[in-house]
DSSP file (Angstrom, degrees, kcal/mol; ACC not computed):
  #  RESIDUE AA STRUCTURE BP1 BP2  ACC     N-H-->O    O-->H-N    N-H-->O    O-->H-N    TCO  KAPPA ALPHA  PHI   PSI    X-CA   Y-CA   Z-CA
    1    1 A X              0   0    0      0, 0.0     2,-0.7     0, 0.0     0, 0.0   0.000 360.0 360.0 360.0 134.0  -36.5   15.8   26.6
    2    2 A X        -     0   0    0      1,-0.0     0, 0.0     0, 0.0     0, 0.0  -0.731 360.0-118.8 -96.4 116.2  -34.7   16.7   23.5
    3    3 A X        -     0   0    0     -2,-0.7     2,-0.3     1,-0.1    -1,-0.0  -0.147  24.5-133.7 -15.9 114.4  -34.4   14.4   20.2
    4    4 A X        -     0   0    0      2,-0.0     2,-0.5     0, 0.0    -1,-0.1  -0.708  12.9-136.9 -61.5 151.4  -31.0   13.6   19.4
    5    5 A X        -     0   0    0     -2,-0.3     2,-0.5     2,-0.0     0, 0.0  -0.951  10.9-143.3-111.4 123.5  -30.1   14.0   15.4
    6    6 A X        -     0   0    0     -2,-0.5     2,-0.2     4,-0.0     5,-0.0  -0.807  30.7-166.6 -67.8 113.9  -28.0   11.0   14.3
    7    7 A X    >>  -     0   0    0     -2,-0.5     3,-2.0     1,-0.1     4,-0.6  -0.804  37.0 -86.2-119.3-176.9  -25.6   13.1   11.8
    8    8 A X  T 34 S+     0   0    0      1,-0.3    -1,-0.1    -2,-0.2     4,-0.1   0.595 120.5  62.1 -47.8 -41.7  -23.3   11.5    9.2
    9    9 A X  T 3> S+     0   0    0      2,-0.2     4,-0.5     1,-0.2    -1,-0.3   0.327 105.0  53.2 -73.1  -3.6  -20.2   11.0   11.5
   10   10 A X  H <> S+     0   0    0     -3,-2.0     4,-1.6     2,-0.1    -1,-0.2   0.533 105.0  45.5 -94.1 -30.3  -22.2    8.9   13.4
   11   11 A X  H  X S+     0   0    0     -4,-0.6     4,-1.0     2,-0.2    -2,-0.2   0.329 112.2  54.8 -95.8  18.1  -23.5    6.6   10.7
   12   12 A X  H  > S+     0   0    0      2,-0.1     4,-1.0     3,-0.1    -3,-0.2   0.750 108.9  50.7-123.7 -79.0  -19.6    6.2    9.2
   13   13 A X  H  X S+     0   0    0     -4,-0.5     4,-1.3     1,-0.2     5,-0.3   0.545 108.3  55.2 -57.8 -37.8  -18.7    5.1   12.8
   14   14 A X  H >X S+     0   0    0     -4,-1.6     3,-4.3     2,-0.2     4,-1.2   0.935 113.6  38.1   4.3 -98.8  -21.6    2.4   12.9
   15   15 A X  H 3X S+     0   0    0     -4,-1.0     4,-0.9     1,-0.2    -2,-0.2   0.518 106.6  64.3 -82.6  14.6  -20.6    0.9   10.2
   16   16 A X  H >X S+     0   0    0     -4,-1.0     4,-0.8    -3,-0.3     3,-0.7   0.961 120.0  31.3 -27.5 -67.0  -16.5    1.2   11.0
   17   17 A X  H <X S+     0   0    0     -3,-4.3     4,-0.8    -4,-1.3    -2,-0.2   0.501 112.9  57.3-119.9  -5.9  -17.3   -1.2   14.1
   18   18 A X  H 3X S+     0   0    0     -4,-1.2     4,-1.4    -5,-0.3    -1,-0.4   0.943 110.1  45.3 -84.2  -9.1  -20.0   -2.9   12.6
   19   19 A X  H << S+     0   0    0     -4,-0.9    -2,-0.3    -3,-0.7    -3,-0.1   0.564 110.5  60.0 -87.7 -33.6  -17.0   -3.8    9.7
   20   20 A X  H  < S+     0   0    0     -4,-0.8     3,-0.3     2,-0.1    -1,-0.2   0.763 104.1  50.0 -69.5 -31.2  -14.6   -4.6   12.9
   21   21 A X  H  < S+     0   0    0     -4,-0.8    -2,-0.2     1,-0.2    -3,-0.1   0.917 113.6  39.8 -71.9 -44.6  -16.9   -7.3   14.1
   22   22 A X  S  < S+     0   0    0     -4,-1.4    -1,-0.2    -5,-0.1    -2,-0.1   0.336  79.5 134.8-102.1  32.6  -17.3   -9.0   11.4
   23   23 A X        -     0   0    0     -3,-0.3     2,-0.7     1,-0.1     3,-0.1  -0.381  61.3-121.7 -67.7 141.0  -13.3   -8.8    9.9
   24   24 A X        -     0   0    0      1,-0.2    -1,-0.1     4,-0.1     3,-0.1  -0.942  26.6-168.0-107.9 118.3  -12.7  -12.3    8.8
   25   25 A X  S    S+     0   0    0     -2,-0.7    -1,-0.2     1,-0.2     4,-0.1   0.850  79.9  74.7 -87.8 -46.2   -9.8  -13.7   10.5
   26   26 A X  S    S+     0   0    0     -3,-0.1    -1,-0.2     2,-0.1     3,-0.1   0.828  93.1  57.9 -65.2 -50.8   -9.8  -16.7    8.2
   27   27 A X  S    S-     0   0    0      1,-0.1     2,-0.2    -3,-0.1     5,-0.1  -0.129 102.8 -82.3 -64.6 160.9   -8.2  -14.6    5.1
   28   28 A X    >>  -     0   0    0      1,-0.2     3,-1.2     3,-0.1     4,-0.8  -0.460  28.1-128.8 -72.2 142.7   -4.9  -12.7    5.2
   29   29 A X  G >4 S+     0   0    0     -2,-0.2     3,-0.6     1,-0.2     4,-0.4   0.865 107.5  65.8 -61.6 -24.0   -5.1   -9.3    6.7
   30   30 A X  G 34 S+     0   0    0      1,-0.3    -1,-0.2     2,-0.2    -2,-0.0   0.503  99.5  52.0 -79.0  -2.6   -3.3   -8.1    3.4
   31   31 A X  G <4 S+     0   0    0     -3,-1.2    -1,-0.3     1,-0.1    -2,-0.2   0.492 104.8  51.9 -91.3  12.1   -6.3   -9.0    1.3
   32   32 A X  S << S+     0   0    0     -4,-0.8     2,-0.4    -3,-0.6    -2,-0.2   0.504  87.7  97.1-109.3 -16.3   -8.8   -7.2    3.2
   33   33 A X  S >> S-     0   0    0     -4,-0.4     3,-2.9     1,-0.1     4,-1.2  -0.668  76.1-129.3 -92.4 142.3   -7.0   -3.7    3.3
   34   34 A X  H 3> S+     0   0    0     -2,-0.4     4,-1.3     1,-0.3    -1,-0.1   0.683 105.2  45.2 -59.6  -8.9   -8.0   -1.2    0.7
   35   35 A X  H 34 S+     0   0    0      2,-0.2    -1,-0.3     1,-0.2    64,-0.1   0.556 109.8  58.1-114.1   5.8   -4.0   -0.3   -0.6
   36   36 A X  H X4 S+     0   0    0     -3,-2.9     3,-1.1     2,-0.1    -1,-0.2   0.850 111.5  39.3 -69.4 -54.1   -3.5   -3.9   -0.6
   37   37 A X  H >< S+     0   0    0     -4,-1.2     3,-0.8     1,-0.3    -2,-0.2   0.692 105.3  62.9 -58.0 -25.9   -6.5   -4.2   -3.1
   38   38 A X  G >< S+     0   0    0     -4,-1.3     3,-0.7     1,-0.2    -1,-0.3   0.680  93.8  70.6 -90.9 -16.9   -5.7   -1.3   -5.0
   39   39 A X  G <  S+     0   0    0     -3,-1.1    -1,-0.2     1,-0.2    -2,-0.2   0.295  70.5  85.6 -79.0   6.0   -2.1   -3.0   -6.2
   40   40 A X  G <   +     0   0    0     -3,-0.8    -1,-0.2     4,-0.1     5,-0.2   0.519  47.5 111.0-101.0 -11.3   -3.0   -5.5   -8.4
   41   41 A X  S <> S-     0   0    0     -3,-0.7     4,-2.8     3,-0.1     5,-0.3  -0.298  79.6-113.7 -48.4 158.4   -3.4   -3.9  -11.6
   42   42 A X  H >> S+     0   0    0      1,-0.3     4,-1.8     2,-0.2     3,-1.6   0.922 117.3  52.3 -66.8 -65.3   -0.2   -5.3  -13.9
   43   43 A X  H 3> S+     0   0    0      1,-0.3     4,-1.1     2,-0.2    -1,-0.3   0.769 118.3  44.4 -94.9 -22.8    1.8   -1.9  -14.3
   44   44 A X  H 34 S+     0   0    0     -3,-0.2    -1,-0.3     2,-0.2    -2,-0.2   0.770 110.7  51.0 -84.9 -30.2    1.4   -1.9  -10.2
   45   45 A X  H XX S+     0   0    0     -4,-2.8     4,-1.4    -3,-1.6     3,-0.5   0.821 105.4  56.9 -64.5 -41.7    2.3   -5.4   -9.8
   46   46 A X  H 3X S+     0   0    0     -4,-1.8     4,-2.7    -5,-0.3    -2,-0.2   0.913 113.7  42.0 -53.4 -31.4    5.5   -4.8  -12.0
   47   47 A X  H 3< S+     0   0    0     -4,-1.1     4,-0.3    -5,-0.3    -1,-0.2   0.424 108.5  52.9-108.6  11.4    6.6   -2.2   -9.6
   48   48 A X  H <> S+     0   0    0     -3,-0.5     4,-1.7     2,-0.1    -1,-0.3   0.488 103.1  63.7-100.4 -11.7    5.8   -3.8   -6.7
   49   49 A X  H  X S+     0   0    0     -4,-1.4     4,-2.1     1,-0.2     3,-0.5   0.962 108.4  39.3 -76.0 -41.0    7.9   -6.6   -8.1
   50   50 A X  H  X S+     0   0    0     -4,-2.7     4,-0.6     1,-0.2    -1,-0.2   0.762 110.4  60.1 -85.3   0.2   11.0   -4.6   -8.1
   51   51 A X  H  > S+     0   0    0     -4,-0.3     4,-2.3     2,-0.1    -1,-0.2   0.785 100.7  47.2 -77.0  -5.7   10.2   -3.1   -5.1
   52   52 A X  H  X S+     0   0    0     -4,-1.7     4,-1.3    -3,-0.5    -2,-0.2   0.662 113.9  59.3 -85.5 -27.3   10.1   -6.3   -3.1
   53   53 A X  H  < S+     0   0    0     -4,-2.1     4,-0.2    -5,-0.2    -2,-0.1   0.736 112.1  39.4 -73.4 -19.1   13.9   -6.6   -5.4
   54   54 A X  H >< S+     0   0    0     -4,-0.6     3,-0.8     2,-0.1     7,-0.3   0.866 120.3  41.2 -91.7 -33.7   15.2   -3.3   -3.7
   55   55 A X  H 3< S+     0   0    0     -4,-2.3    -2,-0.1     1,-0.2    -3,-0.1   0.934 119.3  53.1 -83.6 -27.8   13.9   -4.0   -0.1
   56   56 A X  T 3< S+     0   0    0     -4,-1.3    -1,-0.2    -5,-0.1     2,-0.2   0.379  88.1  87.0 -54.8 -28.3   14.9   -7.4   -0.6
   57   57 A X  S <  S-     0   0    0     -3,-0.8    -3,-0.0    -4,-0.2    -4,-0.0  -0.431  75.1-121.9 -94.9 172.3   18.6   -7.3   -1.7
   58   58 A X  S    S+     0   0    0     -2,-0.2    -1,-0.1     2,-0.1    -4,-0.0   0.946  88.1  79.8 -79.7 -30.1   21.6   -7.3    0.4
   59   59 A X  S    S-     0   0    0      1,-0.1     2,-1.1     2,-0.0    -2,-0.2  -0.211  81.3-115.3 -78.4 156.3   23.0   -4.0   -1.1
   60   60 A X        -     0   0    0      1,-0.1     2,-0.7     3,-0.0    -1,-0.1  -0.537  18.1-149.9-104.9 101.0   21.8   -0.8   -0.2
   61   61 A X    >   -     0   0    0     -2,-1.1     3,-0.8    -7,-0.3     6,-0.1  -0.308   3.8-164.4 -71.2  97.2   20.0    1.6   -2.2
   62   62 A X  T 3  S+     0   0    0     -2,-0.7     2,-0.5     1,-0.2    -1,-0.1   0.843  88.0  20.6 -24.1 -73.2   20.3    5.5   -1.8
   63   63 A X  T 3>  -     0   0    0      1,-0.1     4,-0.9     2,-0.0    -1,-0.2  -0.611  61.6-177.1-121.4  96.3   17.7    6.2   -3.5
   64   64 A X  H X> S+     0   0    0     -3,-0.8     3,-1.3    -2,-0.5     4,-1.1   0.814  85.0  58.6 -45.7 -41.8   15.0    3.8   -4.3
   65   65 A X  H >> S+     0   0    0      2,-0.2     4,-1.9     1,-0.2     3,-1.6   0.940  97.4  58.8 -39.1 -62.6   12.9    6.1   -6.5
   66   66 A X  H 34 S+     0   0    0      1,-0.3    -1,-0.2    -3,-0.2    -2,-0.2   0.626 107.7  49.2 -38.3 -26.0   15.6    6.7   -8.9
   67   67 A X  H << S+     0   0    0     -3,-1.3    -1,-0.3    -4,-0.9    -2,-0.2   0.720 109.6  50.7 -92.1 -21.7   15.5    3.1   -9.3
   68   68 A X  H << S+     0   0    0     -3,-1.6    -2,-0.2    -4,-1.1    -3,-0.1   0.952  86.9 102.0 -51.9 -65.7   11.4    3.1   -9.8
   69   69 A X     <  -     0   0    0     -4,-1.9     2,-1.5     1,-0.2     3,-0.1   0.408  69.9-135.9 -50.8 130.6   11.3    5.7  -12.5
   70   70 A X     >  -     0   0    0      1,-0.2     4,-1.5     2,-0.1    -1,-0.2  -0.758  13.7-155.5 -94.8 119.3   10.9    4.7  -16.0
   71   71 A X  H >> S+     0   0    0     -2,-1.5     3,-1.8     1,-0.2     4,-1.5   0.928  83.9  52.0 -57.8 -69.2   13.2    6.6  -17.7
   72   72 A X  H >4 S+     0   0    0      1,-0.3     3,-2.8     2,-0.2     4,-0.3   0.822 113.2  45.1 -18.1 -66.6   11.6    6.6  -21.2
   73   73 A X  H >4 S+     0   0    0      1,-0.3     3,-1.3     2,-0.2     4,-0.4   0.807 113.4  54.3 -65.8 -21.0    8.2    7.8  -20.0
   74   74 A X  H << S+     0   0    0     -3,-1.8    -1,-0.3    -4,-1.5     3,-0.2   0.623  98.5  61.4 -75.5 -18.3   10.1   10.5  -17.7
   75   75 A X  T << S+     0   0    0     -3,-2.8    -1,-0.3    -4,-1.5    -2,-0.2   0.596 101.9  53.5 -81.1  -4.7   12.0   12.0  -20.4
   76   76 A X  S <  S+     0   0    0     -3,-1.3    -2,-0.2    -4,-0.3    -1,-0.2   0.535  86.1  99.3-121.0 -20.1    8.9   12.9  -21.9
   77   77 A X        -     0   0    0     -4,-0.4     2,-0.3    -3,-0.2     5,-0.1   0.192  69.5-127.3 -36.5 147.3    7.4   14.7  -19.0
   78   78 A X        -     0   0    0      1,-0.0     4,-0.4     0, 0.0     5,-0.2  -0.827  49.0 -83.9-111.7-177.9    7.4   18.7  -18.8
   79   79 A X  S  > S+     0   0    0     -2,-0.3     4,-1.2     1,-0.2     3,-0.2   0.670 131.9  47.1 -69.8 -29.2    8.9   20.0  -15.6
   80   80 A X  H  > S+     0   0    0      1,-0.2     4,-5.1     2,-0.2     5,-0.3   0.922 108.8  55.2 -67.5 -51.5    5.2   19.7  -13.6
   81   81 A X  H  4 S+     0   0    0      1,-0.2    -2,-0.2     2,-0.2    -1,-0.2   0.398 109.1  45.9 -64.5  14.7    4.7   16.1  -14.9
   82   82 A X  H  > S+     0   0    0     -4,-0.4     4,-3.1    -3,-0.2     5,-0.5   0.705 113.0  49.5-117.5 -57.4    8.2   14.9  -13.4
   83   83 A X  H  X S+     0   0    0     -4,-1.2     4,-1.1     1,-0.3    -2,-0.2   0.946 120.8  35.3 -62.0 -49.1    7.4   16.7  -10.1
   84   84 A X  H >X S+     0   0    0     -4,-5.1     4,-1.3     1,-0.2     3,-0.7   0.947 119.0  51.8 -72.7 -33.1    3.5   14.8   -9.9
   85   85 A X  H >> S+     0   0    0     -5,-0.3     4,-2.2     1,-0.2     3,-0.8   0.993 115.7  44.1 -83.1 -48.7    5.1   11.6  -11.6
   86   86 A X  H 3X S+     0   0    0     -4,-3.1     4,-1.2     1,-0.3    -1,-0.2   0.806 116.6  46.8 -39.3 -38.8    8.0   11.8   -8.4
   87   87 A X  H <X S+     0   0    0     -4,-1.1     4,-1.9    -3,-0.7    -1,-0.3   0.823 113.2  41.7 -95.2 -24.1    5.7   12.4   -6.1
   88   88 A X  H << S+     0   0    0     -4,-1.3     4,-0.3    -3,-0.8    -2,-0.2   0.578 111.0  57.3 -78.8 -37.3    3.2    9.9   -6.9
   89   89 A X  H  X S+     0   0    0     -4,-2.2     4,-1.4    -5,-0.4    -2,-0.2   0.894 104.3  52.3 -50.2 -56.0    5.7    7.5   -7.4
   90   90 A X  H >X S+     0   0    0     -4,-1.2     4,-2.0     2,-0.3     3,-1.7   0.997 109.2  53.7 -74.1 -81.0    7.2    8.1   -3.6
   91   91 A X  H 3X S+     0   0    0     -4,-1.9     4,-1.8     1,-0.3     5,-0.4   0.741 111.6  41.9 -57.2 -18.4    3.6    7.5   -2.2
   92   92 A X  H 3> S+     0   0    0     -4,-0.3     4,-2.7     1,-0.2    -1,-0.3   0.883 107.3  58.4 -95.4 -22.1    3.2    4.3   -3.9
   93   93 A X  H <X S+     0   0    0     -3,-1.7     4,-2.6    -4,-1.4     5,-0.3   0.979 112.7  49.8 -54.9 -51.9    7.0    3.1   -3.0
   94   94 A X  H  X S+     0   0    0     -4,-2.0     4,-1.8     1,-0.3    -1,-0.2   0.959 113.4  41.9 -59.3 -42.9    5.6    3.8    0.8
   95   95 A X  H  X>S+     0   0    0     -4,-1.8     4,-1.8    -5,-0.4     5,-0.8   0.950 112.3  48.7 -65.1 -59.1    2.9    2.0    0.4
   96   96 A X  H  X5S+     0   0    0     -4,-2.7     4,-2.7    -5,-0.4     3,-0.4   0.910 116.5  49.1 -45.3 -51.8    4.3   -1.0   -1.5
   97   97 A X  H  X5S+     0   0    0     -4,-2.6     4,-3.7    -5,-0.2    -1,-0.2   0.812 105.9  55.4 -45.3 -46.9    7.2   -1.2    1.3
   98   98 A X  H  X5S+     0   0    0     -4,-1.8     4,-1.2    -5,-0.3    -1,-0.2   0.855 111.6  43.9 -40.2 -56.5    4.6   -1.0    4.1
   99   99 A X  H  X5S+     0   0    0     -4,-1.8     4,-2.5    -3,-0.4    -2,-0.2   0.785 110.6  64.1 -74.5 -29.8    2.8   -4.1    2.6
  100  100 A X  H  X<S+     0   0    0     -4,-2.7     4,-1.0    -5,-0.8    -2,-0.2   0.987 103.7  37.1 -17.2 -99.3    6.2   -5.3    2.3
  101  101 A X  H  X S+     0   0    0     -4,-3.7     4,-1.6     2,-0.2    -2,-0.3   0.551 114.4  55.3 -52.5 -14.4    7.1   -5.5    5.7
  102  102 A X  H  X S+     0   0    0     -4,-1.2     4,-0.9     2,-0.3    -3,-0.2   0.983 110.4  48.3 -73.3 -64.2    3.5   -6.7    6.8
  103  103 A X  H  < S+     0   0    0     -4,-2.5     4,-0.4     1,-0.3    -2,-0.2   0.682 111.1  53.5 -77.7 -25.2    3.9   -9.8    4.1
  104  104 A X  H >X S+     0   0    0     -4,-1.0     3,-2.1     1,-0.3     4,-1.9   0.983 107.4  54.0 -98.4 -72.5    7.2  -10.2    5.6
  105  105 A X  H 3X S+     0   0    0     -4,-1.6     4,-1.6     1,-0.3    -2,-0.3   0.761 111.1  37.0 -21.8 -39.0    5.8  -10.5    9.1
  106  106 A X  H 3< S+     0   0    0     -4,-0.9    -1,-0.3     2,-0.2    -2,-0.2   0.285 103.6  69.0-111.5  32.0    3.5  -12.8    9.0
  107  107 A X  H <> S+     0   0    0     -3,-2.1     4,-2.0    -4,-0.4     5,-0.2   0.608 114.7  43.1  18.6 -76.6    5.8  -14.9    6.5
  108  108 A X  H  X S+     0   0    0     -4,-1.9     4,-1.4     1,-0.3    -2,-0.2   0.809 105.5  54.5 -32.6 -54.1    7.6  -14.9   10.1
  109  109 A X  H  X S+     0   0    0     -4,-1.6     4,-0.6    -5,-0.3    -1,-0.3   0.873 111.4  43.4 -65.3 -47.0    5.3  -15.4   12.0
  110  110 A X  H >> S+     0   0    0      1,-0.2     3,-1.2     2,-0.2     4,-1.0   0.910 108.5  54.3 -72.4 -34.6    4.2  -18.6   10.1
  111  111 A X  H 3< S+     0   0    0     -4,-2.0    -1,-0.2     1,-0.3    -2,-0.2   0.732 111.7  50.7 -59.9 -23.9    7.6  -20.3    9.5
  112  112 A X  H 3< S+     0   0    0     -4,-1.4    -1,-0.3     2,-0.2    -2,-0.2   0.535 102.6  52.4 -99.5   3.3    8.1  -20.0   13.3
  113  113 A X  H <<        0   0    0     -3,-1.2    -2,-0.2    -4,-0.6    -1,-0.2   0.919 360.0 360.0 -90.3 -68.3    4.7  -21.5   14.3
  114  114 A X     <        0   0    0     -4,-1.0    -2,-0.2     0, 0.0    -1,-0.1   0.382 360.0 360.0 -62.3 360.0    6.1  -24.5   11.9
C-alpha cells in the first residue's frame, strides 16, 4: 500500500476550513476580512471617507479617481510614479467601494429586521 505525502496545498486547505468552522458569526463580517482590516490606517481612512462621499451623493461622477488623486503629491510624480500612483489608487477605490456596498447591505438588512 503506498504512503500518501501531505504536501503544502493540503495543509493551507486544512486550515481554510478549519478557519470556516470556527468564523464568528457574532462580529460583522466586515471586521473579519483581511481588506477590511487593511483600511484603517488614517491616510486610508481619509480616502475611504470621500469615497463613501462619491458613492454616496446624488450626482454622478465620471470619473471617481480624478476625484481621489491628491493633486499636490501628483504633481510631483515623474511619468512612472503617476501611472503606479493611478493604478494603485484604482485598486483601492475597488476595494473601498466593494466594502461600501457590503456595509450598505447589511445596514439594510438591519433597518428592515427593525
Amino acid at each position: 500500500m503506498r504512503k500518501r505525502i501531505k504536501g503544502k496545498l493540503y495543509f493551507l486547505a486544512k486550515d481554510a476550513k478549519s478557519r470556516m468552522k470556527n468564523f464568528n458569526k457574532e462580529k460583522s463580517i466586515f471586521e473579519q476580512l483581511p481588506y477590511v482590516r487593511a483600511c484603517f490606517n488614517v491616510r486610508d481612512q481619509e480616502l475611504y471617507e470621500k469615497v463613501k462621499r462619491i458613492l454616496s451623493s446624488d450626482e454622478v461622477v465620471i470619473n471617481p479617481i480624478k476625484e481621489l488623486i491628491d493633486s499636490k503629491y501628483y504633481k510631483t510624480l515623474t511619468l512612472e510614479a503617476k501611472q503606479k500612483y493611478v493604478f494603485d489608487l484604482s485598486e483601492k477605490y475597488k476595494e473601498m467601494k466593494l466594502r461600501f456596498e457590503r456595509e450598505n447591505e447589511e445596514f439594510a438588512k438591519i433597518s428592515n429586521i427593525m
